[in-house]
N, C-alpha and C positions, 0 to 999 in steps of 0.2 A: 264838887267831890273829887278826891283825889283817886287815880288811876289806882288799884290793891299794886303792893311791888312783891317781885318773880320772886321764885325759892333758888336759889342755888348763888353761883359765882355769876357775875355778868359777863358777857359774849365780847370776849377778844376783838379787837378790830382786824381786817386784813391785811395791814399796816405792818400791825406787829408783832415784832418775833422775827427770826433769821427766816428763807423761802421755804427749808425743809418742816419748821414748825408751822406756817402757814400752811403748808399742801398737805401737812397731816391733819391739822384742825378743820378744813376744809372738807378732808375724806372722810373724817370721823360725822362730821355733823351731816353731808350726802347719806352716809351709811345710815345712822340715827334714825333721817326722815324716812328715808325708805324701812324702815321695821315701823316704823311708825304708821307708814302706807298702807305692808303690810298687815298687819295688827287689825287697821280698819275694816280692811274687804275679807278679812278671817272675822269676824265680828258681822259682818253685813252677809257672808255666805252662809254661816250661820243658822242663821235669823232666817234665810230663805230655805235650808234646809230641814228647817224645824216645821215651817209654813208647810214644804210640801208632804214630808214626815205627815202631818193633821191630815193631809187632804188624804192621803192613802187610805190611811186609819180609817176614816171617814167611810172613802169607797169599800175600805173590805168590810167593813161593819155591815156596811149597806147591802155589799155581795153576802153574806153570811145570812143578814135576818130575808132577803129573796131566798137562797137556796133552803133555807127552814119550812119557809110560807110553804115554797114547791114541793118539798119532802110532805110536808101535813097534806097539801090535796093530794100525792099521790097515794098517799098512805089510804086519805078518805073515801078515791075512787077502787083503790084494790081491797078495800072491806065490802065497800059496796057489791063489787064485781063479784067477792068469793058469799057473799051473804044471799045475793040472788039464784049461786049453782046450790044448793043447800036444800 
């Protein structure tokens, strides 16, 4: 099978062209990779802030349906409490 071929123009050698068109094409394609870099670890920070986003969620849920339970027994010891001065 053959190799799929790239989309665009093919990559200049560093050969050619006068120095000032090499040391741009050079900066340009450094520039490039690094948004490229960047891109991934904004893509990967992401992804871990979303993870930790759930895990909160998670705990306050968790904190919320606790403070509920503790509201209902306090509730059901101060009915008791006011039921037996009566």
């Amino acid at each position: 099978m053959e190799a799929p071929k790239k989309a665009g123009r093919p990559k200049k050698s560093a050969t050619e062209g006068t120095p000032q068109q090499v040391k741009k094409r050079e900066y340009m394609r450094k520039y490039q990779s690094e948004i490229k870099q960047g891109i991934s670890q904004l893509e990967k920070d992401e992804v871990n802030c979303l993870d930790e986003l759930d895990k909160i969620r998670k705990e306050r849920k968790k904190l919320i349906d606790e403070l509920d339970k503790a509201s209902k027994q306090a509730s059901g010891i101060l009915k008791e409490a006011v039921g037996k001065k009566t």
